[in-house]
C-alpha positions in Angstrom: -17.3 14.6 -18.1 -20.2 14.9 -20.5 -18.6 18.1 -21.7 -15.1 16.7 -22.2 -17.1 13.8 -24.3 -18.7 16.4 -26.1 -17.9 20.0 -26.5 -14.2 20.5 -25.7 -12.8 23.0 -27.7 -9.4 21.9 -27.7 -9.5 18.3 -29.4 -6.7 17.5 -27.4 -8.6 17.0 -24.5 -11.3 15.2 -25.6 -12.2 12.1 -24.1 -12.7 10.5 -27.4 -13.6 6.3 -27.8 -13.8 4.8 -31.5 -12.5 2.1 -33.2 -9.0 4.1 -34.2 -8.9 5.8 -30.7 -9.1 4.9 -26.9 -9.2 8.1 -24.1 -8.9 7.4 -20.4 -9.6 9.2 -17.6 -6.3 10.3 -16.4 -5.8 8.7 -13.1 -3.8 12.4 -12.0 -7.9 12.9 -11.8 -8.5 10.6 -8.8 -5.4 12.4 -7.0 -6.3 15.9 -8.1 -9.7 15.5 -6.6 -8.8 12.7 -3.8 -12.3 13.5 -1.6 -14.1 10.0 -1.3 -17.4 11.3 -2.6 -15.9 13.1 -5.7 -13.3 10.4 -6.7 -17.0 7.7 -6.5 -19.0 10.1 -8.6 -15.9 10.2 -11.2 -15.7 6.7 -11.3 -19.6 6.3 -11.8 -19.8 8.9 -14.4 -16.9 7.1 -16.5 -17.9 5.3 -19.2 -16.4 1.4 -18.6 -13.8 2.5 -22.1 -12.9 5.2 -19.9 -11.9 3.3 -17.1 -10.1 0.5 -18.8 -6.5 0.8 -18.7 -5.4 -2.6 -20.3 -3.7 -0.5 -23.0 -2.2 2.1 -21.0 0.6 -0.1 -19.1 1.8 3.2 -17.3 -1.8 4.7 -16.7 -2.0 0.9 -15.3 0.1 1.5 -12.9 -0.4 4.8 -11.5 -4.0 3.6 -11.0 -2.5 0.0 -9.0 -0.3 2.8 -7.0 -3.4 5.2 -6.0 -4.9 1.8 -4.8 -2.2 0.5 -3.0 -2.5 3.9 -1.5 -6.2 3.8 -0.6 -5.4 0.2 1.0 -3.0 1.6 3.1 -5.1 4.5 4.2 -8.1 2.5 4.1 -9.1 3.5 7.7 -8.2 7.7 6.8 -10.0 10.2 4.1 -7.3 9.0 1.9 -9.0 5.2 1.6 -12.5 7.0 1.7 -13.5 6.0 -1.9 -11.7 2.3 -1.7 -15.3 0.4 -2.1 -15.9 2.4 -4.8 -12.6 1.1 -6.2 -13.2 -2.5 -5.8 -16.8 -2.6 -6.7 -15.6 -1.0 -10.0 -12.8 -3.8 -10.3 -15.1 -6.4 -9.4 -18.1 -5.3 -11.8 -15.4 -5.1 -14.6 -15.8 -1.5 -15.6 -12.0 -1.0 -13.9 -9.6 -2.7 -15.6 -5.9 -2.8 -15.1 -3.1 -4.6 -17.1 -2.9 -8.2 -16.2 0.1 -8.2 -14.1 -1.0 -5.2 -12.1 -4.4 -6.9 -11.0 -1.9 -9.7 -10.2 0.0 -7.7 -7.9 -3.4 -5.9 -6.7 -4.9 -9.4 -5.3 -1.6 -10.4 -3.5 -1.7 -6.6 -1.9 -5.4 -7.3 -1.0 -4.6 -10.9 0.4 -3.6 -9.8 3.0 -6.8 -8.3 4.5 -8.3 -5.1 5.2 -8.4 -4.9 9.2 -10.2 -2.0 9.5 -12.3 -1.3 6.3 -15.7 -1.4 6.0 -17.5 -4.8 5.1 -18.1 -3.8 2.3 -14.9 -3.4 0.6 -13.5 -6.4 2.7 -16.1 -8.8 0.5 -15.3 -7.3 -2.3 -11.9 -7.7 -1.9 -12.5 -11.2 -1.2 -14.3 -11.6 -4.5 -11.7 -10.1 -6.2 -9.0 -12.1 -4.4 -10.9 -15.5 -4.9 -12.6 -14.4 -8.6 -15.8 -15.3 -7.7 -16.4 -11.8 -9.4 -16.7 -11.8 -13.6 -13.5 -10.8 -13.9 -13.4 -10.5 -17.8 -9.8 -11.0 -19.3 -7.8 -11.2 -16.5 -7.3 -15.0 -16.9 
């Protein structure tokens, strides 16, 4: 990722963050490489500007769709990297449009039979916003 930041040759592809431009990871990353442990180390390697799709309404919701996913697989290899997810969304370094974290909390009320602990608390925090949620209200 450092790379793209820095050095890619084609400035297409650059993940570039100024004040006249905002780059996002694509979220075709998190499916290309859906392994748990890789989709975690993206997301912790992602600056928060990276990760914040409020301006991306379509990027938005391919990201609410890949989560919707992982909640529904959260007990297969597909849901692996779902506390990784929500711990992102609760931290605020995630962020989805408005109306998509809207939909997100109704999808994660109702409960996560089956997931670890973990990501059944942090579901909770994001259900309840007991998390700092910044902007979403």
């Amino acid at each position: 990722m450092e790379h793209l930041r820095t050095d890619a040759t084609i400035i297409e592809q650059r993940l570039i963050n100024d004040a006249q431009t905002h780059t996002v990871l694509s979220v075709e990353t998190f499916s290309r490489y859906n392994d748990g442990v890789i989709q975690a180390s993206f997301l912790r390697a992602a600056l928060p500007i990276e990760l914040n799709y409020q301006d991306t309404p379509t990027e938005s919701r391919l990201m609410l769709d890949l989560l919707r996913q992982m909640i529904r697989y959260r007990d297969r290899q597909q849901g692996e990297a779902l506390a990784e997810f929500l711990l992102a969304l609760a931290c605020g370094r995630l962020r989805l449009v408005r109306d998509d974290i809207a939909k997100l909390r109704i999808e994660l009320e109702g409960g996560l039979d089956g997931a670890s602990a973990i990501s059944i608390w942090l579901a909770d925090c994001i259900v309840n916003r007991s998390a700092q949620l910044p902007d979403w209200e």
